[in-house]
C-alpha positions in Angstrom: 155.4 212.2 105.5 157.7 213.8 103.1 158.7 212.9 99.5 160.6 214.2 97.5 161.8 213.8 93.8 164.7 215.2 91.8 164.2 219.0 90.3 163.2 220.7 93.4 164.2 224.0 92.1 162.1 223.8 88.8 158.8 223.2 90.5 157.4 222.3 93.8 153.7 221.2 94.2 152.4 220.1 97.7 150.1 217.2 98.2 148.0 217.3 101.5 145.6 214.9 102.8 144.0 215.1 105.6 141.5 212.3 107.2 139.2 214.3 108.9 137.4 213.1 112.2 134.1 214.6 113.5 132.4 216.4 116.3 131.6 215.1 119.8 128.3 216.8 121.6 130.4 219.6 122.9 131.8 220.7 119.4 135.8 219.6 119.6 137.4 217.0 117.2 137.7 213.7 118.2 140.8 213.1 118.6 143.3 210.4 120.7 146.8 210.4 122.1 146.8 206.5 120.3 143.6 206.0 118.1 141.7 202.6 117.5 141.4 202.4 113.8 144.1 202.9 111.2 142.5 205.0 108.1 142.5 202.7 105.2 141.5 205.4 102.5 144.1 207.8 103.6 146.7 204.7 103.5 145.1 204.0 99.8 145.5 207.4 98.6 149.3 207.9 100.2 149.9 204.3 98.2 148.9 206.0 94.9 150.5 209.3 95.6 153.5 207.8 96.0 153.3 206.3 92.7 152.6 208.9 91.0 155.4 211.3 92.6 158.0 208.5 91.5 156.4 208.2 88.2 156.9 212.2 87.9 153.5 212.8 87.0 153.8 216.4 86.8 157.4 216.0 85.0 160.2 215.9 85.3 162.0 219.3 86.6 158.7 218.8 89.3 159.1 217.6 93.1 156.0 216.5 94.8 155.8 216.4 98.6 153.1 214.1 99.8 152.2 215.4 103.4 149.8 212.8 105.5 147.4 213.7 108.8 144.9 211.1 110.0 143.1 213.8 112.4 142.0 211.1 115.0 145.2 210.8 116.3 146.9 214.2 115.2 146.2 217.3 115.5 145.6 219.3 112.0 147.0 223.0 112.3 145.7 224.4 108.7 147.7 227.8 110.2 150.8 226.1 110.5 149.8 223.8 106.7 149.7 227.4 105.4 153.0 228.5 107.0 154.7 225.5 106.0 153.6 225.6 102.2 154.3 229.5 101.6 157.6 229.0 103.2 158.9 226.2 100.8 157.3 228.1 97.7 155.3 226.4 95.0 151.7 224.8 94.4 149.4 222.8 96.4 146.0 220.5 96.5 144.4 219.9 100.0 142.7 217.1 99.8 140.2 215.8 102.3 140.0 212.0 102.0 137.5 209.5 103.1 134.9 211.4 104.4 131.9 210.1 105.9 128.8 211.3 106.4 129.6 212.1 109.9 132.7 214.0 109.3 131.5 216.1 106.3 131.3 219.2 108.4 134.5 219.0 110.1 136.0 218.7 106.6 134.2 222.0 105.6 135.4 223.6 108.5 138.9 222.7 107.6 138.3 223.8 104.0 138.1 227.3 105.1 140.9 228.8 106.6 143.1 226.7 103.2 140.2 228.3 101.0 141.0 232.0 102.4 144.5 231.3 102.2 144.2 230.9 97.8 144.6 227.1 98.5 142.6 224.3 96.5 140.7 222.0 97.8 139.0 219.0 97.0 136.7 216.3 99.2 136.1 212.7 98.3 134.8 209.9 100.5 131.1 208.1 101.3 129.2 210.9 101.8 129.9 212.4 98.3 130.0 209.3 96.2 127.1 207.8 98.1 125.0 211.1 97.5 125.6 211.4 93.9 125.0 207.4 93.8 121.2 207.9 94.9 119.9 210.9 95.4 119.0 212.9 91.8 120.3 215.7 92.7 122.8 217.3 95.4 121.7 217.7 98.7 122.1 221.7 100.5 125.6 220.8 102.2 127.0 219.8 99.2 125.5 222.6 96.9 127.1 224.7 99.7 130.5 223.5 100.3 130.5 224.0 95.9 129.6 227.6 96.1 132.3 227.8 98.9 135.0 226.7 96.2 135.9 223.2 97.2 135.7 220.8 94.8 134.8 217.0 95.0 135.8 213.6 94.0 133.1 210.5 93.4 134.3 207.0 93.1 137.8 205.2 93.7 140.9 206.7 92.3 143.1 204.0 90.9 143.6 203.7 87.3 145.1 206.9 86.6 142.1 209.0 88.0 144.5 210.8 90.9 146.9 211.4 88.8 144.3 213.8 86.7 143.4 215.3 89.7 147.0 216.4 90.6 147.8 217.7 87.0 144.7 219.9 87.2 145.7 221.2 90.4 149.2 221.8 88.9 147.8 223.4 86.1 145.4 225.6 88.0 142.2 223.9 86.5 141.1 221.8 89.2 137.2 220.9 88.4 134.1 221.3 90.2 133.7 217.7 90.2 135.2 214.4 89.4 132.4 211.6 89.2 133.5 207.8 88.5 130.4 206.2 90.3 129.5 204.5 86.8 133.2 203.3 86.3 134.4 201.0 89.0 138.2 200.4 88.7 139.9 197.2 89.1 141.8 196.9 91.9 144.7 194.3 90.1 148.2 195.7 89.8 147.7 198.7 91.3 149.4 200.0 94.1 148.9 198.6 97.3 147.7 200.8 100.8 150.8 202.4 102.8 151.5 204.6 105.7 154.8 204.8 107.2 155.2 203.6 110.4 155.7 207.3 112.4 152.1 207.2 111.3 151.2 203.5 112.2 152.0 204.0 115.5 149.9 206.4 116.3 147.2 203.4 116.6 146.7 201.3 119.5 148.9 198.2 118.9 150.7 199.8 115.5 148.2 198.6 113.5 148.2 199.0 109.7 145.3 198.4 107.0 145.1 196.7 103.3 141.9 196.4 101.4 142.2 193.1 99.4 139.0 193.9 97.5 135.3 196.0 97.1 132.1 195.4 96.5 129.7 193.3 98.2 126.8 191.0 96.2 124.4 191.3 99.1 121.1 194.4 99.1 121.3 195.0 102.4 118.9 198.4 102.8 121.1 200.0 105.4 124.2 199.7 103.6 126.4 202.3 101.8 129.0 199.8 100.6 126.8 198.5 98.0 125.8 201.5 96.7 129.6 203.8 96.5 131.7 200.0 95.6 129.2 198.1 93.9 127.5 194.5 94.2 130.8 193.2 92.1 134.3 191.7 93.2 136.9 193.8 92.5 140.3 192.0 94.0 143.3 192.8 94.4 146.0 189.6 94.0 147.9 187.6 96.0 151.4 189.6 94.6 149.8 193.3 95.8 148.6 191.5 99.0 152.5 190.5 99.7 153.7 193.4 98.8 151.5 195.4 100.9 152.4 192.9 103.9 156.2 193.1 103.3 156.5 196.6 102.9 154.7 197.4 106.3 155.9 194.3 107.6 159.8 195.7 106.6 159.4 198.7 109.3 158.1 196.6 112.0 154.0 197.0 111.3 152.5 192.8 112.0 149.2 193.6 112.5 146.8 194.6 109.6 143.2 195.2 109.3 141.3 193.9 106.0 139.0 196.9 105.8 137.5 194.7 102.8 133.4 194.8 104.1 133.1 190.9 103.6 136.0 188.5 102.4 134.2 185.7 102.2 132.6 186.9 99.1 136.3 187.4 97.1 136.4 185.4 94.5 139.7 184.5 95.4 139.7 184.2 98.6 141.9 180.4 98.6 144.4 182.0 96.6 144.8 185.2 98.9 144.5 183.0 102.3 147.4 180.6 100.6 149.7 183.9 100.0 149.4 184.7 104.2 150.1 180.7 105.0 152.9 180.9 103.2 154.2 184.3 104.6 153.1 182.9 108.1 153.7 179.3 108.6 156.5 179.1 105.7 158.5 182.0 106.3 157.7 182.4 109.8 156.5 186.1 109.7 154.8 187.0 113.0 151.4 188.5 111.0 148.2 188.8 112.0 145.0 190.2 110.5 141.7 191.5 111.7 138.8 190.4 108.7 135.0 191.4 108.0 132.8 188.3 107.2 129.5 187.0 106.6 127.6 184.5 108.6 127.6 182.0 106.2 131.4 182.0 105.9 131.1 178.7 107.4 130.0 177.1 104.9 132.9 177.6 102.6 135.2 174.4 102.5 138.1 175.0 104.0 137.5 179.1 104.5 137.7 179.0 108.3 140.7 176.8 108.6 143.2 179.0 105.9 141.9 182.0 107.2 142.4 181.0 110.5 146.2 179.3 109.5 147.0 182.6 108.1 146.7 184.5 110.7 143.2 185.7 110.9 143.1 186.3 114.8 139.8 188.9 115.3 136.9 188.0 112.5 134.0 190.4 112.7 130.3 189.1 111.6 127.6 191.0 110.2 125.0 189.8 112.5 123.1 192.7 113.0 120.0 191.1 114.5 118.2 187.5 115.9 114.7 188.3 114.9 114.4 186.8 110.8 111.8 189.4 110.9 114.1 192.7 111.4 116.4 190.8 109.0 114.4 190.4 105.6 112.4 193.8 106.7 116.2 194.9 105.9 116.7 192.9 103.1 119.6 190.8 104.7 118.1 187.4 103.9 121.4 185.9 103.9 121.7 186.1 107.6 119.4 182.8 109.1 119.6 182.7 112.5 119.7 178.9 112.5 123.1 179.3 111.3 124.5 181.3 113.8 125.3 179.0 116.5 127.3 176.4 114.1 129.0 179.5 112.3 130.2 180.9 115.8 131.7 177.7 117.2 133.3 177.1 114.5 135.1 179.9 114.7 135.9 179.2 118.4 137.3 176.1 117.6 140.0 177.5 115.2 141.4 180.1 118.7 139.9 183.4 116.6 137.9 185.9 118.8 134.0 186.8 117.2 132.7 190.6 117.4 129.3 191.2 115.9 128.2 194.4 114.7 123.6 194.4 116.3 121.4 197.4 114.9 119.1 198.5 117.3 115.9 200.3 116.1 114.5 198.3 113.2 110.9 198.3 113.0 109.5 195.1 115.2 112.0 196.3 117.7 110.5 197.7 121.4 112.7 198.5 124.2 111.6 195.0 125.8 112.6 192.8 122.8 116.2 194.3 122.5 117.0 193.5 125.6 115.3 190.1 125.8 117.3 189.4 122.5 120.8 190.5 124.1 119.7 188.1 127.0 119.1 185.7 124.3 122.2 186.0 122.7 124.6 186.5 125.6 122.8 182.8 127.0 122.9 180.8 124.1 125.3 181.7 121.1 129.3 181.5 121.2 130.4 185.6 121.2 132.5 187.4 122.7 131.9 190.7 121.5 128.9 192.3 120.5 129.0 196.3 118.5 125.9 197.7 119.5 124.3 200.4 116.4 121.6 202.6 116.0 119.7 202.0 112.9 121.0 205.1 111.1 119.8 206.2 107.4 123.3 207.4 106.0 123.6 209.4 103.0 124.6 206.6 100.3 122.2 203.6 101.4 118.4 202.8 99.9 116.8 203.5 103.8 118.0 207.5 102.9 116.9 207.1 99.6 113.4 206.3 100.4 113.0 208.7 103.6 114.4 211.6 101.5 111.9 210.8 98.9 109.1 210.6 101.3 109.9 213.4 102.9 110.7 211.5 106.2 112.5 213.5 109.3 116.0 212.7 109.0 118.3 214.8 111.7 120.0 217.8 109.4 123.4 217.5 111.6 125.1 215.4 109.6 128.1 215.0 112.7 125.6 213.0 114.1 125.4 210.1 111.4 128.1 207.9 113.7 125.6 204.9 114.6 126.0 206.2 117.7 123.4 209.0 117.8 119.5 208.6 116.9 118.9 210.8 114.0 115.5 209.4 113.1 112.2 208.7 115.1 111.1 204.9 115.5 107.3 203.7 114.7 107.2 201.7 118.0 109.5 203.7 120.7 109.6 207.2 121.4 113.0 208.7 120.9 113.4 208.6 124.6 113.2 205.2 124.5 114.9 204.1 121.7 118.1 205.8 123.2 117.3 203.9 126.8 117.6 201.1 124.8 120.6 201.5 123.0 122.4 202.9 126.3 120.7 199.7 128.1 121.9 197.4 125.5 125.9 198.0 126.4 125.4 197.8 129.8 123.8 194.8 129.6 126.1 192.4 127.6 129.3 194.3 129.2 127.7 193.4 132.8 130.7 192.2 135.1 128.6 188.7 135.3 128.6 188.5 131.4 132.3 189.8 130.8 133.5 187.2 133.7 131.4 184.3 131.4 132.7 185.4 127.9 136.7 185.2 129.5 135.3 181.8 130.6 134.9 180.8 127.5 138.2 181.9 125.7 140.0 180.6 128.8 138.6 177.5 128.4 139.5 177.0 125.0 143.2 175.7 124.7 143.4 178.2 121.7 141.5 180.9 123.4 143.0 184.2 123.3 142.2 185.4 126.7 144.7 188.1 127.2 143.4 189.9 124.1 139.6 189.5 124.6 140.6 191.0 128.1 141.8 194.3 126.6 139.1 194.5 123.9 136.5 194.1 126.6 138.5 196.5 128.6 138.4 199.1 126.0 134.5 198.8 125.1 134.0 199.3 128.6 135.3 202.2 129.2 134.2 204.1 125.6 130.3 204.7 126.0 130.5 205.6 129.5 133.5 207.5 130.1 134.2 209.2 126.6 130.7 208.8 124.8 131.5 207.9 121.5 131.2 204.4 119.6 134.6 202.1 120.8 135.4 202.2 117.3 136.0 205.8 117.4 137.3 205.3 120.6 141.3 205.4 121.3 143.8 205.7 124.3 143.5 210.0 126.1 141.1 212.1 124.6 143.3 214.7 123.3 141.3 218.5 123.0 141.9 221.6 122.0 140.2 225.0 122.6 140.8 226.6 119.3 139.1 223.5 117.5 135.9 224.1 117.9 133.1 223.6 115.6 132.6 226.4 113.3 129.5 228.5 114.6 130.4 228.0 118.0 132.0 230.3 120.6 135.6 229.7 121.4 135.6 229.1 125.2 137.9 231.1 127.5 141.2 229.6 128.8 139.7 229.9 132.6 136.7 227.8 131.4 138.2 225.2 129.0 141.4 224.2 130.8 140.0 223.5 134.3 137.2 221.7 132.7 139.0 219.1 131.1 141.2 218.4 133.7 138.7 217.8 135.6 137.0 215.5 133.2 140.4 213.8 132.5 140.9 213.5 136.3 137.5 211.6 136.1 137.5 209.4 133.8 141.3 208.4 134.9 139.4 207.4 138.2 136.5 205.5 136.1 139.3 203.8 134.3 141.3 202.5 137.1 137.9 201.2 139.2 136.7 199.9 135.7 140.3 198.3 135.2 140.7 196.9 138.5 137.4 195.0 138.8 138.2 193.9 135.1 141.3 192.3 136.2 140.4 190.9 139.6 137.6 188.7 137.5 140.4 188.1 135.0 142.4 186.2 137.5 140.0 184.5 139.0 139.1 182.7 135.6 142.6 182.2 135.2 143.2 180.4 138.6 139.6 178.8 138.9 140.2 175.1 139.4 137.3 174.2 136.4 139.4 176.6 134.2 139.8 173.8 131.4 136.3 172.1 131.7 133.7 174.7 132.1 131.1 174.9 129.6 127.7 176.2 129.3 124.7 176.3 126.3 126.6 178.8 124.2 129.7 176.5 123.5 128.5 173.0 124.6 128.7 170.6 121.7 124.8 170.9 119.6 122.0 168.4 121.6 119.8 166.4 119.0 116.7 168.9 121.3 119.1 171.9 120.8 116.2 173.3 118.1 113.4 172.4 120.7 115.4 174.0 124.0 117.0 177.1 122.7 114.7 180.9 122.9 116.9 181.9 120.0 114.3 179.8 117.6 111.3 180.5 119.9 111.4 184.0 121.1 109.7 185.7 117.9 107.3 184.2 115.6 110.6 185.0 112.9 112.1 182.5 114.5 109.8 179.7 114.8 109.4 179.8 110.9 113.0 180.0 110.7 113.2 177.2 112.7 110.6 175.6 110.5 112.5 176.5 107.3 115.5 174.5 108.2 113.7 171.5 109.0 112.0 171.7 106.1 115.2 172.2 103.7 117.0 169.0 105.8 113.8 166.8 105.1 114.2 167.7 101.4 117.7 166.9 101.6 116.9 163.9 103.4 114.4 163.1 100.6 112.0 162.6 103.6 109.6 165.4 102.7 106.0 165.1 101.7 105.4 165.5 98.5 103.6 168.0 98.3 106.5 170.3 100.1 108.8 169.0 97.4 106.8 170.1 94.5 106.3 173.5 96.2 110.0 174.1 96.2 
């Protein structure tokens, strides 16, 4: 993207960001034709870019050209960024945006050739601001990448704090480090996320992203969230929600994903689910929006049905486990299993389709009781898709904290902090095992018996969304097994290129590199289409069976006064039976039915 301002020929400063991605095994970029994910912080920091070029930050007799690359679904030719900035004349700031923990050393290896070339450079993202947030003091890859020259950025930066960053740059003073952890902005006001479409449409289905708010109130031990946006709701309002809406919505983007962690803890939630009813059903815009939730969003008056009315189509849950155990072990005492099934029929009921995020590894877990649990699961509650994780410590959350200050093993490759690799060892399960189990777990809820019962379901449902859980089932499908990376890293042909290669590694000869991956393409085109066709021959025979409209089973049958008594989801663990007890215990107090000694105790 490209902006200009009046007074080219005064001054020229060039402002690049670049969204890195990361590594797979082999050492090349990941990196898709059409990508699954739109990057929220690089659409954040292009939002306040723009406003500052049009507020002529840097003056007036200055023109600042904003230049965007999300790396997952376009290649980023530093060579050619060079070229291009020495040809137009004037100053620059590479900035490397968003970067996780995972993709920390792909953004130092695209620090260097800019670096050599007299460029600045500056990182900011989760695995900075989550480091200086805990640890006390930098850890080696950071101290490194400083003594290279690059410089970093902690925190958010609204309120002015970009605009700082680019005068220094200007001004040939950029710092060492810019640290806001201890000063949260607020989000009001400011200007909304924005990505042109020529960039939109480099994700599958043209999707776009807004984040409506930060911060999360929960203490969840494996979270980063918590500790880089805080345990405090910082919203945005309904006027920067509609004007982040219209302005995508005015070059043809419909579909947005709320990258906000969990929106059923904004404040002002009503108010920002009225805005999208009115856009929807009063206006008629054709919107729809992909949100993160908590399992207790149910109980909300009202949340389900506006978010639902305005659009909300795909709702991912923060389920992470069904043993109470694992959960207050992690400190996510929110989650109570006995909730769960009410929670997910709910959202059935209202058309939207349910994907869980599930954590495998925590430390009651075997091999056996992960998949007795996904059996569990895929029998008895309401889903239709379940994100399987390995329990990872990442840089930025208290489980880090605590095994850098004990001294723990921690895998030193940062590339492999995805959730999709093991990069710790497991009290109970050898690391053999643990990554059985993780590889065991897809297969097992993506069987062909369970994807034919979970199209049941939707097509059952006169609001059910078949078409769409078919390609989302499609595309999980085919990630771990063909590609090997996480389906949300995943995206529509792996793009590669020999000269990308991690730094350290030897570039591979044309005769080697070429022939190989078109062979692998070849393969996995062949996967796909025997993946595909099976996929869609089970498709149609939901669609035609003659019990289309009446079929039902545990999961979505309407709740039995023995469902507590009949169900393994309350019997399975002892977690469970004193969840189960738990409940009873709370409705008999409601009920005013309890003993009395119960009642004094609480």
């Amino acid at each position: 993207m490209l902006m200009r301002t009046a007074g080219a020929e005064a001054g020229l400063f060039h402002f690049v960001m670049i969204k890195p991605s990361h590594y797979d095994d082999a050492g090349y970029p990941i990196q898709w034709f059409r990508s699954a994910i739109p990057s929220n912080t690089l659409a954040c920091l292009n939002g306040l870019a723009l406003d500052a070029a049009r507020r002529k930050i840097l003056g007036e007799g200055v023109e600042i050209r904003l230049h965007t690359y999300d790396e997952t679904n376009r290649r980023v030719r530093p060579d050619r960024i060079i070229r291009e900035i020495r040809k137009a004349g004037g100053k620059a700031l590479i900035g490397l945006v968003g970067v996780q923990s995972n993709q920390f050393p792909r953004a130092v290896d695209l620090a260097r050739p800019f670096l050599a070339a007299g460029l600045p450079v500056c990182i900011g993202g989760f695995h900075i601001s989550g480091c200086i947030a805990m640890l006390p003091e930098l850890p080696r890859e950071l101290r490194e990448a400083q003594e290279m020259g690059i410089s970093f950025f902690a925190g958010e930066a609204e309120d002015g704090r970009l605009d700082q960053v680019l005068r220094d740059a200007w001004n040939g003073s950029l710092a060492p480090l810019y640290n806001h952890m201890d000063d949260l902005p607020s989000l009001q006001g400011e200007p909304p996320p924005f990505l042109p479409r020529q960039h939109v449409k480099r994700t599958s289905g043209t999707v776009s992203s807004i984040d409506i708010g930060r911060g999360c109130p929960y203490q969840c031990s494996f979270c980063t969230i918590i500790n880089v946006q805080g345990r405090k709701s910082r919203v945005r309002s309904p006027d920067d929600l509609e004007r982040a809406v219209r302005e995508s919505y005015a070059q043809g983007i419909k579909r947005f994903f709320i990258t906000d962690d969990n929106l059923a803890r904004n404040k002002d939630w009503e108010a920002l689910f009225d805005r999208m009813i009115r856009m929807k059903v009063d206006e008629g815009m054709d919107i729809g929006f992909t949100i993160q939730v908590d399992t207790l969003c149910h109980k909300i008056p009202n949340f389900i049905e506006k978010a639902t009315k305005g659009g909300a189509r795909r709702i991912f849950i923060g389920l992470e486990n069904i043993n109470p155990d694992n959960l207050i072990g992690a400190k996510k005492r929110q989650n109570k299993i006995t909730e769960y099934r009410e929670m997910l029929q709910k959202w059935r009921e209202h058309g939207a389709l349910t994907c869980a995020g599930y954590i495998l590894g925590f430390p009651n877990d075997t091999k056996e009781s992960i998949l007795r649990d996904i059996e569990i699961i895929k029998r008895e509650l309401p889903l239709d898709i379940l994100e399987f994780f390995f329990l990872t410590p990442l840089p930025g959350s208290e489980d880090h904290k605590k095994l850098w200050q004990q001294g723990v093993w921690m895998d030193p490759d940062l590339n492999k902090y995805d959730l999709n690799h093991r990069v710790s060892h497991h009290a109970k399960m050898s690391d053999r095992e643990w990554e059985e189990a993780y590889r065991a777990a897809w297969e097992a809820y993506f069987s062909d018996d369970h994807v034919r019962t979970i199209l049941r379901r939707v097509a059952a449902n006169k609001l059910g969304l078949v078409n769409s859980i078919f390609s989302t089932i499609l595309w999980f499908k085919l990630m771990i097994p063909f590609e090997g990376v996480h389906p949300l890293e995943g995206g529509a042909f792996r793009m590669k290129f020999r000269k990308d290669r991690r730094h350290g590694m030897p570039i591979e000869s044309r005769f080697v590199f070429y022939p190989r991956f078109a062979w692998e393409s070849a393969r996995k085109l062949r996967g796909y289409w025997r993946i595909y066709r099976e996929a869609k021959r089970i498709l149609n025979e939901v669609k035609e069976a003659p019990d289309r409209w009446t079929y039902s089973d545990i999961a979505i049958a309407p709740p039995k006064a023995d469902e507590f008594e009949a169900l393994d989801l309350y019997h399975a663990t002892t977690g469970g039976e004193a969840a189960l007890a738990r409940k009873r215990r709370d409705e008999a107090i409601r009920a005013g039915s309890a003993p009395a000694n119960v009642v004094a105790a609480e």
